[in-house]
Structures are given as C-alpha cells and as structure tokens.
C-alpha positions in Angstrom: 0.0 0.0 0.0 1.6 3.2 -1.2 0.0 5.4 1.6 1.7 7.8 3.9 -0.3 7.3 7.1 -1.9 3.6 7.3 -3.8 2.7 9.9 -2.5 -1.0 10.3 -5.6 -2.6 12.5 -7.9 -1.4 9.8 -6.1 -2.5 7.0 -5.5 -5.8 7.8 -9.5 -6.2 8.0 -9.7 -4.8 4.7 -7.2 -6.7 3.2 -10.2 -9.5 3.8 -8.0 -12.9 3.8 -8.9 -15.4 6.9 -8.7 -13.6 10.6 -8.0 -15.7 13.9 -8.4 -14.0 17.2 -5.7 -14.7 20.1 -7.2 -14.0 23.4 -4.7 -13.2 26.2 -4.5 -10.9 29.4 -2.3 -7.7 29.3 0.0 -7.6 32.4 0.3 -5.2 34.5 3.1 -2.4 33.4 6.5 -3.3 35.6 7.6 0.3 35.2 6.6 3.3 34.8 4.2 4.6 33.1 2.4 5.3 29.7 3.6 8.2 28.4 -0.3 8.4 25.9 -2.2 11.9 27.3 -6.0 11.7 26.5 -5.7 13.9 24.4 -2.9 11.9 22.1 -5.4 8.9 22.4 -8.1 11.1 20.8 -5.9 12.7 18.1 -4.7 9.2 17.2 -7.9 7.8 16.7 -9.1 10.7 14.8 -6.3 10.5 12.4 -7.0 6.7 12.1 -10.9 7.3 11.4 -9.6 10.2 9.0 -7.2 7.5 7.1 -9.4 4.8 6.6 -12.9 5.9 5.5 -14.3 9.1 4.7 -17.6 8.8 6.4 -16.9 12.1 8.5 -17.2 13.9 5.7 -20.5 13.0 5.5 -21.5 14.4 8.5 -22.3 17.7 7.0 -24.9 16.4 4.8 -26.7 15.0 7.4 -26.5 17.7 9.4 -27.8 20.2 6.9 -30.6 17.4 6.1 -31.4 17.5 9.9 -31.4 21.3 9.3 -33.6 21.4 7.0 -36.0 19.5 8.6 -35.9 21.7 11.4 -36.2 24.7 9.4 -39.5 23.6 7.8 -40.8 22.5 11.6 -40.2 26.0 12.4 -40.9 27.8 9.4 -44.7 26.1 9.6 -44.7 27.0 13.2 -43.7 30.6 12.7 -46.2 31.0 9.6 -48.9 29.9 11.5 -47.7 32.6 14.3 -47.4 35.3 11.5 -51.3 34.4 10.5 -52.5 34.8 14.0 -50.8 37.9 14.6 -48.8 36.9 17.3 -45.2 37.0 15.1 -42.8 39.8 15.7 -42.7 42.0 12.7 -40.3 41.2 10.5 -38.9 38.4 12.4 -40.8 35.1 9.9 -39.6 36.6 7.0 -35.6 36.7 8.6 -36.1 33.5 10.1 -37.3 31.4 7.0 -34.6 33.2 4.7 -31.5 32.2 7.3 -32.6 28.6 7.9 -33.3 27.8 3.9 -30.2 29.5 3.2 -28.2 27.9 5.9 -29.8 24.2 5.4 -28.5 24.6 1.6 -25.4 25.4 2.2 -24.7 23.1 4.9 -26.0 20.6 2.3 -23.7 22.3 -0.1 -20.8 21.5 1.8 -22.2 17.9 2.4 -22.3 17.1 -1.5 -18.5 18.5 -2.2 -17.2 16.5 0.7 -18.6 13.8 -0.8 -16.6 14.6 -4.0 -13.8 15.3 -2.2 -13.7 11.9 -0.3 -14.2 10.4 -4.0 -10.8 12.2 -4.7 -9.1 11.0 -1.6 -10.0 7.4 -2.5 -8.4 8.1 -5.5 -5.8 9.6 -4.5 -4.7 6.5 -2.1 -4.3 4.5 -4.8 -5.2 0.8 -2.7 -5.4 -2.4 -5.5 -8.6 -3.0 -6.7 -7.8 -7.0 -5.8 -5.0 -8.7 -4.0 -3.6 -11.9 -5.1 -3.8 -14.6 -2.2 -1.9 -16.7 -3.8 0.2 -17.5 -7.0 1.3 -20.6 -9.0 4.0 -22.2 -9.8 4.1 -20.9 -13.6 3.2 -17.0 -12.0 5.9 -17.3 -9.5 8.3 -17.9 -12.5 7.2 -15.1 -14.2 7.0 -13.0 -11.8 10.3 -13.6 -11.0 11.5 -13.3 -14.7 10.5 -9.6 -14.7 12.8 -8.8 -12.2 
C-alpha cells in the first residue's frame, strides 16, 4: 500500500484474507508509566478514522438534512404565528430566509465533501484486488520480470 499514514488494525480487515483472534490478558506495566495523554489517544484515533474511511465527511450532509428538517418545523410554526398575529414583525420573513439558506449550504458543503472523499479514494491509490496466492508458472514469471 503506497500510503503515507496507514492505519494497520484497519487494514488488515480490509485486506479481507482469513482472521483468527488470540485471546490473552495484558500484564500489569512493571515500570513506569504510559507516556499516551487523553488527548494523544483522541488525536490518534481521529487521524485513524480520518485514514481509513471518509464517512466524517459525510456528517455535514446530514446535518444540513437535519437542518432542513428543522427549518420547515419551524418555518410552519412561525407561519402559522405570523397568520394569527402573534409573530414579531419582520422576524418570519428573517427566520425562514436564514434557515433555507443555511440548510442549503450546509448541504452544499455535504455534496462537495462527498466529492472530495471520492478524490481522496483516489488519491490513495489501494489495489482493486489482491492476489492470495500465485502458481508455480506466476511465480516464474514474476520472478522473470525482475
């Protein structure tokens, strides 16, 4: 894999050939100790996530879908408001235009960080299949080209 930053425990799953788990107990540290910070654990498994799948990037979408929602809920709520003469003057009109405006961008973003994670696949350059195993005649070959 020709990837700067790869996030071993992940790979290995991907790779997809058989998987055995070894059970055992961690002892107790003799020395010492761990020199990991909280906040070192959480920045390593961010970069990890951020290596191995691009699913955070999706995050905005569904935020701005979530958002969108919302703004209808409440931009039904405040019409009805407006009709009954109980709305602040002025205040509907803002309201509606700032959550429509903000749901579509935030869904925007969602759609070019979905291009963007398209690019990043890319842009790893992984094997679209791995060889398990080879033959006698492709070991030759192989071999030959080298």
């Amino acid at each position: 894999m020709p990837e700067q930053h790869l996030f071993f425990r992940a790979i290995s799953s991907w790779v997809g050939y058989q998987t055995a788990q070894v059970e055992y107990e961690v002892g107790k540290r003799q020395r010492g100790e761990s020199k990991w910070k909280m906040s070192s654990l959480i920045s390593y498994g961010f970069r990890n996530i951020v290596a191995f799948t691009t699913v955070p990037l999706q995050f905005v979408t569904v935020g701005g879908v979530a958002c969108l929602i919302c703004s209808v809920i409440l931009g039904i709520y405040s019409l009805i408001r407006y009709f009954q003469g109980q709305a602040v003057e002025g205040y509907t009109t803002l309201l509606m235009v700032l959550l429509v405006v903000g749901s579509g961008v935030m869904i925007s973003l969602g759609i070019i960080g979905f291009y963007i994670g398209k690019i990043y696949e890319e842009v790893r350059r992984r094997p679209r299949y791995l060889i398990s195993r080879m033959t006698a005649s492709e070991k030759t070959q192989e071999e030959e080209r080298f």
